[in-house]
C-alpha positions as CSV (number, residue, x, y, z in Angstrom):
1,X,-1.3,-6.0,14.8
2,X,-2.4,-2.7,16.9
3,X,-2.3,-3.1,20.2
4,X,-5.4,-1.0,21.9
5,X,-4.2,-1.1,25.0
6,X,-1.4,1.7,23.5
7,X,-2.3,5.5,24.8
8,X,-3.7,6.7,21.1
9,X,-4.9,10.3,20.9
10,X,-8.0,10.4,18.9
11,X,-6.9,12.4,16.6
12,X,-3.9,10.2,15.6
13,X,-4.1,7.9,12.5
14,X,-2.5,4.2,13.4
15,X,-2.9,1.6,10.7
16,X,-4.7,-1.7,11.8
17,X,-1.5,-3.2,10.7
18,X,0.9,-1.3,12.7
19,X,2.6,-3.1,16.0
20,X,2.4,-1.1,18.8
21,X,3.4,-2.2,22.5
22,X,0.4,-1.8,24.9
23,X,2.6,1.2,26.5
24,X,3.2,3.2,23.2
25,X,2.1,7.3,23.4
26,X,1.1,8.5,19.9
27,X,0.2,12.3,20.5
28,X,-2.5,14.4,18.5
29,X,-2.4,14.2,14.5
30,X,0.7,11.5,14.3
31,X,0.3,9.6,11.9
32,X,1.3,5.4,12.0
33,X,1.6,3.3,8.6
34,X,1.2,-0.1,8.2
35,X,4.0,-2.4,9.1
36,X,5.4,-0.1,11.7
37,X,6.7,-1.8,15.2
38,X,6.9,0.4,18.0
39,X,8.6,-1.6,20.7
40,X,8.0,-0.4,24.5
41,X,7.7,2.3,26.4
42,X,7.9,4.5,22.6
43,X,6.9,7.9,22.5
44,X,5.2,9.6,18.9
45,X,4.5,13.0,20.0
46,X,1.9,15.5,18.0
47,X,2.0,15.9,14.5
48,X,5.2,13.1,13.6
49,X,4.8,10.2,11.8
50,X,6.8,7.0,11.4
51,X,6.2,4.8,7.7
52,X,7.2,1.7,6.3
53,X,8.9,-1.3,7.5
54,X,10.1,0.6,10.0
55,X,10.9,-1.1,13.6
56,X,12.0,1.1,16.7
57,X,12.8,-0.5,19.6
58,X,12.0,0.2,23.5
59,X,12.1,3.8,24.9
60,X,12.7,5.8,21.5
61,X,11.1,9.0,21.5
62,X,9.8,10.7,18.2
63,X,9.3,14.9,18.4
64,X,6.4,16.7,16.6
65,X,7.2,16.7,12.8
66,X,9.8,14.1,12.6
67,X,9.5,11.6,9.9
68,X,10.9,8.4,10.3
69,X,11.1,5.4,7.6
70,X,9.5,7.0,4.5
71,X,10.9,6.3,1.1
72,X,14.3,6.7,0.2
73,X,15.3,9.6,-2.3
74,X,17.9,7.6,-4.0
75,X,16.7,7.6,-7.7
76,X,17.6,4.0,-8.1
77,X,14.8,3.0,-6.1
78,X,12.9,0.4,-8.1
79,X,10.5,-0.6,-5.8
80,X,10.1,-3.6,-2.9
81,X,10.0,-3.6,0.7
82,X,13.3,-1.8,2.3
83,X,13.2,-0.5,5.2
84,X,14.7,1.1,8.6
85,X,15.7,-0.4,11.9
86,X,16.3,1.3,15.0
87,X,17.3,0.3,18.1
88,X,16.5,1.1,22.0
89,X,16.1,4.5,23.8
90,X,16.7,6.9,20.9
91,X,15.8,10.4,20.6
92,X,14.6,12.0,17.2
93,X,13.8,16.0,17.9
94,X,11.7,18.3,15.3
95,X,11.9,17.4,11.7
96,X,14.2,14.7,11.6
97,X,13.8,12.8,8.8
98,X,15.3,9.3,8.3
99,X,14.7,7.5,5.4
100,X,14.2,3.7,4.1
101,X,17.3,1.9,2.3
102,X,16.9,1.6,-1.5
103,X,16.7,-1.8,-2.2
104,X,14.5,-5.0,-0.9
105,X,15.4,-6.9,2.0
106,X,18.0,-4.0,2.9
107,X,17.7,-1.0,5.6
108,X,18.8,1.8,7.1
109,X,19.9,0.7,10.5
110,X,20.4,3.0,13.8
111,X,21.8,2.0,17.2
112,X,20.6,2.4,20.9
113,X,21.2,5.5,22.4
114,X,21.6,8.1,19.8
115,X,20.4,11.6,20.1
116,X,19.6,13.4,16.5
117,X,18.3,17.1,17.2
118,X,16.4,19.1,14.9
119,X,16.5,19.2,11.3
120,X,18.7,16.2,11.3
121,X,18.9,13.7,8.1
122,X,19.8,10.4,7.8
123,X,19.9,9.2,4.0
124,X,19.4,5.7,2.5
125,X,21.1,2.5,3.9
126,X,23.3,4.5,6.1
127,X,24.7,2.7,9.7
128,X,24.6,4.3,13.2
129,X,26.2,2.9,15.9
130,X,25.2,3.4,19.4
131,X,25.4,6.9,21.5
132,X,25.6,9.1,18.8
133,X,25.6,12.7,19.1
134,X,24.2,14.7,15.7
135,X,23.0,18.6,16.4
136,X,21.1,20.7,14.6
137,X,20.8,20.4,11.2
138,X,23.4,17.6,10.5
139,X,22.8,15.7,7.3
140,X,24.2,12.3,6.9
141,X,24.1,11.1,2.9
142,X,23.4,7.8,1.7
143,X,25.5,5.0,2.5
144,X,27.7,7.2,5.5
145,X,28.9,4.5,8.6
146,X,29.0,6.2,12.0
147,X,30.7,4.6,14.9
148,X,29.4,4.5,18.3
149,X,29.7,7.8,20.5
150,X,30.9,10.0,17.2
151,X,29.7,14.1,18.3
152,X,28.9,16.2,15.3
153,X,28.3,19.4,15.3
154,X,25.0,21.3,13.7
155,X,24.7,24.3,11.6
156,X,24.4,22.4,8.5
157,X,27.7,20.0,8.4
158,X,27.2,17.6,6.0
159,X,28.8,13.9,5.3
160,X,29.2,13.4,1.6
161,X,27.6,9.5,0.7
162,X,29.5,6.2,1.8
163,X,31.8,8.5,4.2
164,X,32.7,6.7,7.1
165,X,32.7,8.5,10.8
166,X,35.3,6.6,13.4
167,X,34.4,5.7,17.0
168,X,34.6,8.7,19.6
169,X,35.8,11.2,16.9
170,X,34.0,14.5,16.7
171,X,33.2,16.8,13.7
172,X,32.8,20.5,14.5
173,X,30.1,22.6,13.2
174,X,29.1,24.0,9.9
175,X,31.6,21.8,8.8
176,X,31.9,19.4,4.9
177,X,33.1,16.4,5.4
178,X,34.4,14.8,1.9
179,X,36.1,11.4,3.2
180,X,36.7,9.1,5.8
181,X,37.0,11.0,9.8
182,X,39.5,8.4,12.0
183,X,38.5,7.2,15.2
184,X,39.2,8.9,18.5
185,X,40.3,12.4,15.8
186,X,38.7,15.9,15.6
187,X,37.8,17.1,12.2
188,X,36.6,20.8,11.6
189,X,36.2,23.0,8.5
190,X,35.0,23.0,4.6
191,X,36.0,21.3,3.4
192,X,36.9,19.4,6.8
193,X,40.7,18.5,8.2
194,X,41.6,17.3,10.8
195,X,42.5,19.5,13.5
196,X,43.8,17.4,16.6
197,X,42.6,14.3,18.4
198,X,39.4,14.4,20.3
199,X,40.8,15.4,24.2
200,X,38.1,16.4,25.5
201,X,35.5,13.9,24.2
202,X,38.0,11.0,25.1
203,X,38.8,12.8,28.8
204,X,34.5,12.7,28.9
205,X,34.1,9.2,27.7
206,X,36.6,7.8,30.6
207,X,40.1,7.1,29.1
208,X,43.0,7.0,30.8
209,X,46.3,8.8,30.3
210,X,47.7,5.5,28.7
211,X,44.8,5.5,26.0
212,X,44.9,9.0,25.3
213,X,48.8,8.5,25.0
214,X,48.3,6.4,22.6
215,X,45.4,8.4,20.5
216,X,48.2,11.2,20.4
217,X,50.9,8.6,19.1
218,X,48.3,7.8,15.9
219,X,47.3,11.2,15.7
220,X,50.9,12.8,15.6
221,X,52.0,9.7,13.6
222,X,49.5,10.1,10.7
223,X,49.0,13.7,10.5
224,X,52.5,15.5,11.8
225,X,55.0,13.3,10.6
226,X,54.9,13.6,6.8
227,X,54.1,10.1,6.1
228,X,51.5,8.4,3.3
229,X,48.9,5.9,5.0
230,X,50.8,3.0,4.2
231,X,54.1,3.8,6.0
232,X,52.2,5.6,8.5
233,X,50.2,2.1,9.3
234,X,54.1,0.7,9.2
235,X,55.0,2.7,12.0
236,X,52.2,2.2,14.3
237,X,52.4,-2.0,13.7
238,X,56.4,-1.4,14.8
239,X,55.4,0.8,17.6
240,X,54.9,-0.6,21.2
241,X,51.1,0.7,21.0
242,X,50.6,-1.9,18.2
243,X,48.2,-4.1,20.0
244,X,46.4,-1.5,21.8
245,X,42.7,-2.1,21.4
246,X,42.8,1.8,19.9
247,X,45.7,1.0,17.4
248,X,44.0,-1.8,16.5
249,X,40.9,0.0,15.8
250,X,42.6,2.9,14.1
251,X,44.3,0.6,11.9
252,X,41.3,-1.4,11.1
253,X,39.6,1.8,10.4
254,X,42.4,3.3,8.2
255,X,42.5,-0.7,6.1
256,X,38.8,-0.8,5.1
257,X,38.8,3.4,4.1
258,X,37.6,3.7,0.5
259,X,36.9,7.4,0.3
260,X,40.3,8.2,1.8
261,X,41.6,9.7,5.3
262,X,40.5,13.0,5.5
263,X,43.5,15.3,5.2
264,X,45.4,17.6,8.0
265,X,45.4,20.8,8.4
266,X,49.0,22.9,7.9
């Protein structure tokens, strides 16, 4: 139930039904369907609106004509209650749209501290990690997986559905990206290849020379050497990096890949 303690402007439209935390902000013309929970310290500023069985928890802040939880475009929708969850402190800028998941009792779920920016998309039952980077314009189908602190770059790139997008790996700009991007790599062009392994990202994010030796010994070992994923995955469980907590996660990664690796670049 709406709680009226909640800073409402009184122009905004907040459905008795909604869930609001006493501290919520809902700014001039936003509008608040039923079924909504805004969780803490939440932030809807003029003109946005959030829809649905849609949760967001504390400290997630919603910019003017973002549109969060409305009904998924797949055309197999047939009806029910999906929905979207979303986790702590996360920012949505202008126009982001994120929709519900297609069928009942599913949803399109969304980490803690991720960062869309305008014009962003994120499709039907997809799954954001945590501290996720998407600029301008990046459009995320149905069904795409994003590990936590993937960067991808604006200008319209776009992940074909049920992709999946590794941990710390980074997708530059404008790109297409047609299958699966490996953790910790760089992918870059349209369609997208990859292009190295994510240095600077990984130098940002903390690791040490022995990690980032070890992200060059996948990188080199399933992109320079020749070798199909199988006897590329052979080489890395013979290698002395085998039970590194980044070969593991590469490997893991490169086991569950349905659409494929995404290709290197000659």
């Amino acid at each position: 139930m709406l709680k009226m303690g909640a800073n409402i402007h009184s122009t905004a439209i907040v459905d008795p039904a909604a869930n609001l935390a006493d501290d919520v902000e809902v700014g001039p013309y936003a509008v608040i369907g039923a079924g909504v929970t805004l969780g803490s310290g939440c932030k809807v500023w003029h003109h946005a609106s959030v829809w649905g069985n849609t949760t967001l928890g504390e400290g997630c802040e919603i910019y003017p004509y973002a549109c969060i939880g409305m009904q998924t475009q797949d055309l197999k929708y047939k009806g029910g209650d999906p929905g979207v969850r979303i986790g702590a402190r996360n920012v949505f800028r202008e126009y982001v749209t994120i929709n519900a998941a297609t069928n009942d009792g599913e949803y399109t779920e969304i980490g803690d501290d991720n960062y869309l920016l305008a014009y962003s998309h994120v499709g039907h039952c997809c799954k954001l990690g945590n501290h996720i980077i998407a600029s301008n314009g990046v459009a995320f189908a149905g069904h795409v997986t994003v590990g936590d602190y993937a960067g991808i770059g604006g200008g319209g790139t776009a992940i074909h559905q049920f992709c999946q997008i590794g941990e710390h790996s980074y997708i530059g700009g404008c790109s297409k990206v047609e299958q699966d991007i490996p953790p910790f790599l760089l992918g870059d062009g349209h369609p997208a290849k990859i292009r190295m392994f994510n240095k600077v990202g990984l130098e940002r994010a903390g690791f040490s020379q022995e990690q980032l030796s070890v992200v060059k010994f996948l990188f080199k070992t399933f992109y320079r050497e020749g070798l199909n994923r199988q006897q590329a995955i052979d080489v890395v469980n013979g290698s002395q990096y085998k039970d590194t907590s980044e070969a593991v996660s590469f490997l893991s990664f490169a086991h569950r890949s349905e659409r494929g690796l995404t290709g290197g670049s000659k």
